[in-house]
C-alpha positions as a Markdown table, in Angstrom:
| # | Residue | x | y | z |
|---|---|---|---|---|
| 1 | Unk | 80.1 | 122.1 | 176.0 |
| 2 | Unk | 78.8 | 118.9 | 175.5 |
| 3 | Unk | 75.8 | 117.9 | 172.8 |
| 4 | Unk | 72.1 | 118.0 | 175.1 |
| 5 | Unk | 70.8 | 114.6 | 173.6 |
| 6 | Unk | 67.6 | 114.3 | 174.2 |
| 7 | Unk | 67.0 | 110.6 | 173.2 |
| 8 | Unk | 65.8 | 108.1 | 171.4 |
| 9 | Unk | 64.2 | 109.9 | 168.3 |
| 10 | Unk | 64.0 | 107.3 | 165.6 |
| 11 | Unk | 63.5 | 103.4 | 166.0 |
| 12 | Unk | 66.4 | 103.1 | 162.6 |
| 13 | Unk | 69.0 | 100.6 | 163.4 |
| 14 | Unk | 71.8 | 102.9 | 161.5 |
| 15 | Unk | 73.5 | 106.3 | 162.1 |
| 16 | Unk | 72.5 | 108.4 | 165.0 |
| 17 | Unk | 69.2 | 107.8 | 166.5 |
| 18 | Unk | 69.0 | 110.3 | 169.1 |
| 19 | Unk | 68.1 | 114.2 | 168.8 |
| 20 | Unk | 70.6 | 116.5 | 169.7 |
| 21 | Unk | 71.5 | 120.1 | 170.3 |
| 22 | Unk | 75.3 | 120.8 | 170.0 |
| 23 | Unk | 77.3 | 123.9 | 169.4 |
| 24 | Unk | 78.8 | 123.7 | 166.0 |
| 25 | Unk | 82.1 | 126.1 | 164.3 |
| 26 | Unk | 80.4 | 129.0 | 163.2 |
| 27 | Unk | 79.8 | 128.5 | 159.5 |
| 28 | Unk | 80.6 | 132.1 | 158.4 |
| 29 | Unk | 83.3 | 132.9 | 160.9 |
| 30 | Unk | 85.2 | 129.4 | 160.7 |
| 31 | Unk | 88.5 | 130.4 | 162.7 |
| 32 | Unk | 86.6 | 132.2 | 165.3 |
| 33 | Unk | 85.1 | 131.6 | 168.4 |
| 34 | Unk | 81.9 | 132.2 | 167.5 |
| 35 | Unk | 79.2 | 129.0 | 167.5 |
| 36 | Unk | 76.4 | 128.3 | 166.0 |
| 37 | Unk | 73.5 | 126.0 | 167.5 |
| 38 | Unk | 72.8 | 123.2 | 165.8 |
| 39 | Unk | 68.9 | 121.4 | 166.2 |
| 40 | Unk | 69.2 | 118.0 | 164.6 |
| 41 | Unk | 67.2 | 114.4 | 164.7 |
| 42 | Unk | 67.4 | 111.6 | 162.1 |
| 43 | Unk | 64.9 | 111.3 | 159.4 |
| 44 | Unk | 64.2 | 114.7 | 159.2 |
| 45 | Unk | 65.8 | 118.3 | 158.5 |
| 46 | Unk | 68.4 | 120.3 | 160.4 |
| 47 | Unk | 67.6 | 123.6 | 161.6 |
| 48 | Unk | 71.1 | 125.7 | 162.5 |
| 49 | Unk | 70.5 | 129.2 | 163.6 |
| 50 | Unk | 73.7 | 131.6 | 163.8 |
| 51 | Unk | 72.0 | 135.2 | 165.8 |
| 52 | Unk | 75.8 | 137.2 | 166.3 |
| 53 | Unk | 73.7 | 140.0 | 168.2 |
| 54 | Unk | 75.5 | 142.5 | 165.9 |
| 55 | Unk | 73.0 | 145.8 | 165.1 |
| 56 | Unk | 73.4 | 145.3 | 161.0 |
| 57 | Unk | 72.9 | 141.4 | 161.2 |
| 58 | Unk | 74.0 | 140.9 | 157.8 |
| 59 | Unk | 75.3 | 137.4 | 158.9 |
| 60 | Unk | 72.0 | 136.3 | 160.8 |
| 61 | Unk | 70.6 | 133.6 | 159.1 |
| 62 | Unk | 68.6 | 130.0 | 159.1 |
| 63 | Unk | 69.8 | 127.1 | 157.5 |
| 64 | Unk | 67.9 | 124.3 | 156.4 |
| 65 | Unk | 69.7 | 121.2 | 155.5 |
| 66 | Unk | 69.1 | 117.5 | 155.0 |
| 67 | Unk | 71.3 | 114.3 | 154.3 |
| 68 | Unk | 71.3 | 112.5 | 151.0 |
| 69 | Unk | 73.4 | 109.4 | 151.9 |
| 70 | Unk | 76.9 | 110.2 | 153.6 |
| 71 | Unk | 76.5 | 114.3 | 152.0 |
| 72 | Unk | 75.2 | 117.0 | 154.1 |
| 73 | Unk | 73.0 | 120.0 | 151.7 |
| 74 | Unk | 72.0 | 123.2 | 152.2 |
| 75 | Unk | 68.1 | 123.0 | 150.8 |
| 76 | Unk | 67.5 | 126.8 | 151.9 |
| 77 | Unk | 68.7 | 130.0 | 153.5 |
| 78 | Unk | 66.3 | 132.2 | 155.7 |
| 79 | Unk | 68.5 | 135.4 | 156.0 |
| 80 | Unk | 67.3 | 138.4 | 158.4 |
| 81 | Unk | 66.2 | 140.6 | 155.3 |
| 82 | Unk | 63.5 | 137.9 | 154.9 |
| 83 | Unk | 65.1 | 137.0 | 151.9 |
| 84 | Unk | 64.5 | 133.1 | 151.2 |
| 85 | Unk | 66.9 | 131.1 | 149.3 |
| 86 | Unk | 65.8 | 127.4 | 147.8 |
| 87 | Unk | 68.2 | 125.2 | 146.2 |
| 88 | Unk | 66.5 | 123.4 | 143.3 |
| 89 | Unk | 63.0 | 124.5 | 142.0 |
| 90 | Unk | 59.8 | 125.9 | 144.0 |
| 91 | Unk | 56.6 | 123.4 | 143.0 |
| 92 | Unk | 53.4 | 126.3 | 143.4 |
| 93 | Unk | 50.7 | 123.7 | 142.5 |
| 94 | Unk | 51.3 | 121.3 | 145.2 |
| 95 | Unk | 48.2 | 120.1 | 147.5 |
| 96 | Unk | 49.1 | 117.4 | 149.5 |
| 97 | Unk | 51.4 | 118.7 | 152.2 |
| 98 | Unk | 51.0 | 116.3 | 155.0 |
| 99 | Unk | 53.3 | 113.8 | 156.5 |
């Protein structure tokens, strides 16, 4: 199946511009043919969601990843126990959240 690109998404000259939803190798079962759904746009975060509709669910999970230069990084991992995983430190004292 081809990637859904749903346009323009960035006025960048460089890399892709466009948002896209794509099927992806599944990230825990590599040499299956499970997929996972990948939500991405430029300038901002990836959200992948792999739902294998098993009834223990151990392998649901959200990732959240971002660019930095050429390398792709995990910044968190939702998991379906609720369980939230941050890579790096969690700032509590923050008060300006807007864009």
């Amino acid at each position: 199946m081809p990637d859904i690109d749903l346009g323009q998404a960035s006025d960048w000259d460089e890399g892709d511009t466009h948002g896209r939803i794509r099927l992806r190798p599944n990230q825990t079962y590599p040499n299956s043919p499970k997929k996972d759904v990948l939500i991405s746009s430029p300038v901002s975060i990836e959200l992948s969601v792999n739902t294998n509709f098993s009834s223990s669910q151990e392998a649901d999970k959200i990732y959240f990843t971002t660019h930095h230069g050429s390398t792709k990084k995990v910044i968190a991992v939702l998991d379906s126990d609720g369980n939230l995983h941050i890579a790096g430190r969690l700032i509590t004292e923050q008060k300006d959240l807007s864009y």
